[in-house]
C-alpha positions in Angstrom: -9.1 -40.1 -54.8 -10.7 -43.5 -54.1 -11.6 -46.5 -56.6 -13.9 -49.5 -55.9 -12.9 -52.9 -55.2 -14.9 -56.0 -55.9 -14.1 -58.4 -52.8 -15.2 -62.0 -52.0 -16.8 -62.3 -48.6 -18.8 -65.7 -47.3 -19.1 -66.6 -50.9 -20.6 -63.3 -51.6 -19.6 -60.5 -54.4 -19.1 -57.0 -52.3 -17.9 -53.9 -53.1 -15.9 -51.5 -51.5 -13.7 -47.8 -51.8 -10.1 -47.8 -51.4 -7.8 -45.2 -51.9 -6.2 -44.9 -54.8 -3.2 -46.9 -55.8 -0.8 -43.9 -55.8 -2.4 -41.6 -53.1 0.0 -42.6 -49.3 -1.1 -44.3 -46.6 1.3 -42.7 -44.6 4.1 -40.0 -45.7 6.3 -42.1 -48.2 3.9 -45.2 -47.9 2.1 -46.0 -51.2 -1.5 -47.6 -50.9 -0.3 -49.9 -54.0 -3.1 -52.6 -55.5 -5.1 -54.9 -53.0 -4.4 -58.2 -55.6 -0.1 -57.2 -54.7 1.3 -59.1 -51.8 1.8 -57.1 -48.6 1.2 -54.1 -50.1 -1.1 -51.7 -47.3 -4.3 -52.3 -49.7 -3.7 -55.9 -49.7 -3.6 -56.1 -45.7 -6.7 -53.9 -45.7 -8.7 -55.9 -48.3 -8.1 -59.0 -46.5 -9.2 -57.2 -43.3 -12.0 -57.4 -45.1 -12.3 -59.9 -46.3 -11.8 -61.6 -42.7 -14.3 -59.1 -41.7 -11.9 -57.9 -38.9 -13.5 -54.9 -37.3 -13.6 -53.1 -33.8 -14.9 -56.2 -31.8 -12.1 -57.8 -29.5 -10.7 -60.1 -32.3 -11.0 -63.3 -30.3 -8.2 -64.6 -33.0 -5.7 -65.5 -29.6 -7.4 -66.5 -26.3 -5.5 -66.3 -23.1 -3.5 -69.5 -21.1 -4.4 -70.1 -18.1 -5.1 -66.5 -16.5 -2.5 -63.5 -16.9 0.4 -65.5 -15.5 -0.4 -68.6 -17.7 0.1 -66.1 -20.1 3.1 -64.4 -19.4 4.5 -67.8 -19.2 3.2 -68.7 -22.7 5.2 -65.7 -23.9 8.4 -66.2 -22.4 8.2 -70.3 -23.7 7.8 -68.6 -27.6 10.0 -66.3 -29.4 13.7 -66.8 -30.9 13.0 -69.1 -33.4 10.6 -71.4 -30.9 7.3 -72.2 -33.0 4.1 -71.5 -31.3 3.2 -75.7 -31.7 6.3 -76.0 -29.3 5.5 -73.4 -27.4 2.1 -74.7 -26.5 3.8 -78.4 -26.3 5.9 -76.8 -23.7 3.4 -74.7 -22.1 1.0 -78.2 -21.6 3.8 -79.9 -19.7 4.6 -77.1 -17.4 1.2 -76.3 -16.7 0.2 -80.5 -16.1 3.8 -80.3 -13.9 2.1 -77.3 -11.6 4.9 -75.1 -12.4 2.3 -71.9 -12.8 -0.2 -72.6 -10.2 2.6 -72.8 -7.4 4.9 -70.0 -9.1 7.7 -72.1 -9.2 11.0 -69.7 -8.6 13.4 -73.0 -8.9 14.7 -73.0 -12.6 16.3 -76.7 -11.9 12.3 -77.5 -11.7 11.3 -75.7 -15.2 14.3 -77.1 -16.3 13.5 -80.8 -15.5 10.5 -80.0 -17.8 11.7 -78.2 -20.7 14.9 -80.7 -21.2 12.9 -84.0 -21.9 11.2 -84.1 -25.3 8.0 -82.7 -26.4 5.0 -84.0 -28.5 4.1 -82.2 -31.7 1.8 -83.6 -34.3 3.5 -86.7 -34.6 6.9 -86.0 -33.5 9.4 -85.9 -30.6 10.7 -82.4 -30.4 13.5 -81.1 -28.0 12.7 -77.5 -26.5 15.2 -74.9 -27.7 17.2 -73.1 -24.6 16.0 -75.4 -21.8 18.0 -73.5 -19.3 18.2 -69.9 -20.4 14.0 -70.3 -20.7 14.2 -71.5 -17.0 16.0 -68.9 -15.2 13.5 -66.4 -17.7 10.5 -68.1 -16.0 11.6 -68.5 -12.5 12.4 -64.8 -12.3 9.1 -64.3 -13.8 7.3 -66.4 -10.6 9.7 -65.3 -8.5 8.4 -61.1 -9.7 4.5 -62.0 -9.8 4.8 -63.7 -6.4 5.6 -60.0 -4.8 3.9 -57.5 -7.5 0.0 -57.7 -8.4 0.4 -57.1 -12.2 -1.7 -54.6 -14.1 -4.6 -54.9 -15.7 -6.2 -51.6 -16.1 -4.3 -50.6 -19.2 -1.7 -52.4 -21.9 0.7 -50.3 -21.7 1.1 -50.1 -18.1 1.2 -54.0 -17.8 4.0 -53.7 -20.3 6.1 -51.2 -18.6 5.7 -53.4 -15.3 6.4 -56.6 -17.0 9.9 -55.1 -18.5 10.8 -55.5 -15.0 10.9 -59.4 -15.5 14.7 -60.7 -16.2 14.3 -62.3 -19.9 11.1 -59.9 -20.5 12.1 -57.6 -23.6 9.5 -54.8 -25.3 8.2 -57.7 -27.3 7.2 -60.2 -24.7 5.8 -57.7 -22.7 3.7 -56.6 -25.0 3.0 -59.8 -26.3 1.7 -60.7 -22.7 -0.6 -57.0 -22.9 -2.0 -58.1 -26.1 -3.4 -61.5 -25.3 -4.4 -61.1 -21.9 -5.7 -57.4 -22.0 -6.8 -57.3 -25.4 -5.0 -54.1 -25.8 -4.3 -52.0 -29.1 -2.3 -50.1 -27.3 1.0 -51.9 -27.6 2.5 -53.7 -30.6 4.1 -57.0 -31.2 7.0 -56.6 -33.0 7.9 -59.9 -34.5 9.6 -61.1 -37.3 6.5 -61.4 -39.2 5.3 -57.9 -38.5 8.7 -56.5 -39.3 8.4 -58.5 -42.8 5.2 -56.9 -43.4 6.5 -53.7 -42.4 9.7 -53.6 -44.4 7.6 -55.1 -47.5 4.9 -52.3 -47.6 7.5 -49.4 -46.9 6.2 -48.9 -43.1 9.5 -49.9 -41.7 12.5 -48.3 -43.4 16.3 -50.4 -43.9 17.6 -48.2 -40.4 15.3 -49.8 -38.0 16.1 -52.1 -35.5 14.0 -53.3 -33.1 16.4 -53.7 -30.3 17.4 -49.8 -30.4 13.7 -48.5 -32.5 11.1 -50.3 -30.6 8.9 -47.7 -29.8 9.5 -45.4 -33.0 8.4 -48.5 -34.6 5.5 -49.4 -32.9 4.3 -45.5 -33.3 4.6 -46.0 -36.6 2.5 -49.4 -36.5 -0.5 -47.8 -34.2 -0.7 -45.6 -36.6 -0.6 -47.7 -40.1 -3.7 -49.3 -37.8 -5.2 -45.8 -37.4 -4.8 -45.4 -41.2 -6.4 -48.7 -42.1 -9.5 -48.2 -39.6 -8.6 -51.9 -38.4 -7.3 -52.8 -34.5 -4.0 -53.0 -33.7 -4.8 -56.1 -32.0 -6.7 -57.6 -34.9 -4.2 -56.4 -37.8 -1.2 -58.0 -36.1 -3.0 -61.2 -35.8 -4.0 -61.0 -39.6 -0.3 -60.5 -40.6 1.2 -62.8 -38.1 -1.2 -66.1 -39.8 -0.4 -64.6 -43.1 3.4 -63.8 -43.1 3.9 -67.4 -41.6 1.8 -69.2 -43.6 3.6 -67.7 -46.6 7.1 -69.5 -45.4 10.4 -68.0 -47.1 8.1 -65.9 -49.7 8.7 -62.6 -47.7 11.8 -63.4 -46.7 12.8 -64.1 -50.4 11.1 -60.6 -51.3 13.2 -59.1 -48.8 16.6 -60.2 -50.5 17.1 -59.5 -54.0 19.9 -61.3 -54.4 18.2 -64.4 -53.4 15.8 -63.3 -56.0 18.2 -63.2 -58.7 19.9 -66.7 -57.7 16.5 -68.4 -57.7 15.6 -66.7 -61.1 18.9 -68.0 -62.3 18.6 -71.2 -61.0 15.0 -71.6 -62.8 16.6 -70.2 -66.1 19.1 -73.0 -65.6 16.6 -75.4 -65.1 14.4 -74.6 -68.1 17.8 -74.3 -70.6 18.7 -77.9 -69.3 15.5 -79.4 -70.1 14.7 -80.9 -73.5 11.5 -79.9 -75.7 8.5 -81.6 -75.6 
């Protein structure tokens, strides 16, 4: 069964069939209501709403070449915000760290250790000198192996290769230089998403699940008639701009504390 919903697009009134609430997405994944957070209709009406389709998204553009990008990637993840990233990208790329493969970490090191600019403040670059033995391996491999670029997934399985590169940088790498749906990028926000519309189950862990998981992903995609490439994109600007929401979702005892906490609040105060 399928039921219309009345979307606003460029200012515009539009119409469109989605399955039904109840009817599943996937086997034990519920459609739900487009107007419920991260529920699969919600992701898919504001697909469209994005007007996300099979074009190359264009929502992430590529630093500096494949290895610009690779060592984009490896500068991001583990709690490193992509403003730092880029902040930290910017002064190893103006240093020439990339354009002469740098394989000394004390060099990328020198870098990374002194403050960064962002916005208005004077950040200091988490893991200095793990990051810099991560990226001089990474020079130090691209300097004796010409790195894929026929296929996604083949550019990941060469990258895991890389001291420091796990299934998620890799693929992060494939993604934004490749464009590929062929790979997913399993990061926190995506596992949010994942957990919050029933796609990813309590038992799964990235570091032992990756590929089960990313199956399952490539496949929520497949379901949604959106690229993989596109979708992640959509849920990695959403699911961060959202802050502690999901996370608070996620917890139910964080839930009840905050509704307590309000109740307390409201009991305190006196009437108008």
């Amino acid at each position: 069964m399928s039921r219309k919903v009345s979307l606003i697009v460029h200012g515009s009134l539009v119409e469109r069939e989605m399955p039904d609430a109840c009817s599943e997405v996937l086997p034990g994944v519920i459609w739900g209501d487009p107007w419920t957070l991260f529920t699969p209709a919600y992701w898919l009406a504001q697909a469209w709403m994005s007007e996300i389709d099979t074009r190359p998204s264009g929502r992430y553009s590529v630093k500096h070449g494949l290895i610009g990008e690779l060592g984009f990637c490896l500068l991001g993840g583990f709690g490193i915000t992509a403003e730092l990233a880029t902040a930290a990208y910017d002064r190893c790329w103006q240093a020439g760290l990339f354009l002469r493969y740098e394989t000394r970490p004390e060099a990328w090191v020198a870098e990374l250790s002194e403050p960064l600019q962002v916005g208005s403040r004077k950040i200091r670059y988490r893991y200095p000198n793990q990051k810099s033995r991560f990226l001089a391996a990474a020079m130090e491999y691209v300097q004796h192996n010409e790195l894929r670029t026929d296929s996604g997934m083949a550019l990941r399985e060469q990258l895991l290769n890389i001291n420091g590169v796990g299934y998620k940088i890799a693929s992060w790498v494939a993604r934004n230089a490749l464009d590929s749906d062929e790979v997913a990028i399993l990061d926190i926000h995506l596992l949010r998403a994942g957990r919050l519309c029933g796609l990813f189950s309590p038992r799964h862990r990235v570091e032992r699940h990756y590929k089960e998981m990313e199956a399952l992903y490539l496949l929520f995609s497949e379901k949604l008639q959106i690229r993989p490439a596109a979708l992640d994109c959509l849920i990695w600007e959403d699911m961060r701009s959202a802050g502690s929401l999901p996370l608070r979702l996620l917890d139910p005892q964080a839930n009840s504390q905050m509704s307590m906490r309000f109740m307390t609040i409201g009991s305190n105060q006196s009437p108008a």
